[in-house]
C-alpha positions as CSV (number, residue, x, y, z in Angstrom):
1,X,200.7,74.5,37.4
2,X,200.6,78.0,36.4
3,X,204.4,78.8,38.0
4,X,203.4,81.0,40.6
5,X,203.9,80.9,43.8
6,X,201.0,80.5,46.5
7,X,202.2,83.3,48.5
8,X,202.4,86.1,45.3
9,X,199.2,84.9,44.3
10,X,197.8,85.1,47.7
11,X,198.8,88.6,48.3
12,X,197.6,89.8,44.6
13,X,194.5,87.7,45.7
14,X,194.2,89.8,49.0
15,X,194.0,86.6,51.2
16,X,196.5,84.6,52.9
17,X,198.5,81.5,51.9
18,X,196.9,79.3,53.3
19,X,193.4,79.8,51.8
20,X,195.3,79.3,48.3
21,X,196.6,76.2,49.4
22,X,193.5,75.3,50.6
23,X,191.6,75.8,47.1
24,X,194.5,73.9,45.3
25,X,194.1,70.8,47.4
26,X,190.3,71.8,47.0
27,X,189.2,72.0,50.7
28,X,188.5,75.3,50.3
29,X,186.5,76.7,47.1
30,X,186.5,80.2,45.9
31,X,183.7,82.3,46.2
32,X,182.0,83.5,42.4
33,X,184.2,87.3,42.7
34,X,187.5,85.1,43.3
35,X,187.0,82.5,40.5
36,X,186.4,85.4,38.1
37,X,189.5,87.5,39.4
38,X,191.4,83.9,39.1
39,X,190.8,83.3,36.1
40,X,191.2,86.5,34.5
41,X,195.2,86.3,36.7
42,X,195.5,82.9,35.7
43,X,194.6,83.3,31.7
44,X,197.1,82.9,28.8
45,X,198.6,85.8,27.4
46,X,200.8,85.4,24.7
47,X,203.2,88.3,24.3
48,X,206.6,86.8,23.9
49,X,208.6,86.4,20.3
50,X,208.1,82.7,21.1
51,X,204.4,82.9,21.8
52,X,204.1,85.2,18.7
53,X,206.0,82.6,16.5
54,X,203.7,79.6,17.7
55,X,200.8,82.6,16.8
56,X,202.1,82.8,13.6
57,X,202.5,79.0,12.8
58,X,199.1,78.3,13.8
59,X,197.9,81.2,11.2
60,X,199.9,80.2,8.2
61,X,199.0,76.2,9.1
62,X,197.8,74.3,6.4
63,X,196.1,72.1,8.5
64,X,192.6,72.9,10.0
65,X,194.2,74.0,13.8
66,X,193.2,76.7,15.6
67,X,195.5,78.1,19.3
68,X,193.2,78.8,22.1
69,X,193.3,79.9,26.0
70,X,193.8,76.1,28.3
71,X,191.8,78.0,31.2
72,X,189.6,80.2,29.6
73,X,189.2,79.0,25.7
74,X,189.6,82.0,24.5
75,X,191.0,82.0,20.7
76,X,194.5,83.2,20.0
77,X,195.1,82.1,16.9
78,X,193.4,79.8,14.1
79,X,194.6,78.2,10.5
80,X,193.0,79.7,7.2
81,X,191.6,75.7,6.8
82,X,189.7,76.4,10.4
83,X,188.6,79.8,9.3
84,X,186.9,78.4,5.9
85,X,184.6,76.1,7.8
86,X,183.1,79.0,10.3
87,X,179.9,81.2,9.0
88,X,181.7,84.1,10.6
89,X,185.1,85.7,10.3
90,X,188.3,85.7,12.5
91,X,187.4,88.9,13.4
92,X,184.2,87.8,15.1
93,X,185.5,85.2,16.9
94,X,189.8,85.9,18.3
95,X,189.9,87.0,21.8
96,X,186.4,85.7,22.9
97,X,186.2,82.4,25.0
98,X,185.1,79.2,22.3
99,X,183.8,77.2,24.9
100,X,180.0,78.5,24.3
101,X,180.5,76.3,21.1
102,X,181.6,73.0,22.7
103,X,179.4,70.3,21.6
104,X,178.6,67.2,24.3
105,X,181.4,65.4,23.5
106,X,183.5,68.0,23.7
107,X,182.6,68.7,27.1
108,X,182.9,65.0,27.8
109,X,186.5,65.1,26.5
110,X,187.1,68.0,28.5
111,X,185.8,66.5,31.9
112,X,188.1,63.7,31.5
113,X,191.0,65.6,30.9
114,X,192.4,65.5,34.4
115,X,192.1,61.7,34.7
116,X,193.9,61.5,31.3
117,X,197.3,63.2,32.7
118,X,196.3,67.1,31.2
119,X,197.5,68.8,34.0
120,X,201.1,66.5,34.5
121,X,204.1,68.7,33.9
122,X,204.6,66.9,30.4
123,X,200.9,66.4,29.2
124,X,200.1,63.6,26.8
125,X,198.5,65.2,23.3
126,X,194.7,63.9,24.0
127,X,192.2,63.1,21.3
128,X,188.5,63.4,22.0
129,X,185.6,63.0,19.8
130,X,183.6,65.7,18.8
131,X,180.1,64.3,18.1
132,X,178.1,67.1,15.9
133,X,177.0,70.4,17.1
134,X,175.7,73.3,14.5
135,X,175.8,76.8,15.9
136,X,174.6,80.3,13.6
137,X,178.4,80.6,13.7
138,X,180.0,77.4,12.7
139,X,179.5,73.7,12.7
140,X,181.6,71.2,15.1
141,X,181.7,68.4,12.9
142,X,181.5,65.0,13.9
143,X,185.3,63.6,14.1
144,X,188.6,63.9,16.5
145,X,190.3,66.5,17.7
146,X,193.8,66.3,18.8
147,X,194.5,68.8,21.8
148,X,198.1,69.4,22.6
149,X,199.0,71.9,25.7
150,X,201.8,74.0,25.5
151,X,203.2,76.6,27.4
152,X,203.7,79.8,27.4
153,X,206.3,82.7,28.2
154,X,204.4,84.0,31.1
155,X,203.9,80.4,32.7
156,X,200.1,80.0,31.7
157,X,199.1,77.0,28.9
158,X,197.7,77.2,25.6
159,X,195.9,74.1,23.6
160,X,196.8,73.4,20.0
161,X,193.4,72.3,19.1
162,X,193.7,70.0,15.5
163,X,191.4,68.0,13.1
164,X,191.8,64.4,13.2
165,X,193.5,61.6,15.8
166,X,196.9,61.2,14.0
């Protein structure tokens, strides 16, 4: 999913192939140390021109959008539209994961993900509904989002995360 091979991960991991394998196919689970170091391998880091570019589109949107991390949710980007409805600034919020602020039917959306094709090598854009959810931060408002994944230059996956089903 992420491009890299089982064998380079496995030796950055420190174990062998086959145990990688084996927590793909999910015989094998990682322990709580390996999950972290996983995910902190595995996360988006957007450092190309082309990653910059899709940065920059998602800032200067019109349209309430924001960019964020597919494995991690952390924020990359978001749209000056997205920025007017939080209680906080940009500043408060970029880098850190947004998942803390995922209301139930968020979550819901997001458990389903897998059985709705996410993870294919061409993902279908997914719309889930949000439900309501008020945080000291911001306010999930009841509604649609429409998640689109998109890859990266280094091989890892954002989600274009926009208002609305259309």
């Amino acid at each position: 999913m992420n491009r890299i091979k089982q064998s380079a991960l496995a030796d950055e991991m420190g174990v062998s192939q086959t145990t990688v394998s084996r927590w793909e196919a999910g015989v094998l689970t990682p322990g709580t140390t390996e999950e972290d170091r996983l995910t902190r391998l595995l996360a988006a880091r957007p450092n190309s021109a082309a990653d910059s570019a899709l940065l920059n589109l998602v800032r200067h949107s019109p349209q309430p959008a924001h960019l964020i991390c597919d494995l991690t949710h952390r924020l990359f980007a978001a749209s000056p539209a997205r920025i007017s409805g939080w209680r906080v600034g940009i500043e408060e919020l970029a880098g850190k994961s947004l998942w803390r602020f995922a209301s139930p039917g968020i979550a819901e959306g997001e458990a389903a993900l897998d059985a709705l094709g996410w993870y294919e090598a061409v993902a279908p854009a997914v719309i889930v509904d949000t439900g309501y959810a008020d945080f000291d931060e911001l306010t999930i408002a009841a509604g649609q989002l429409r998640y689109t994944r998109m890859p990266l230059s280094d091989g890892s996956f954002a989600r274009l995360v926009q208002d609305g089903g259309a």
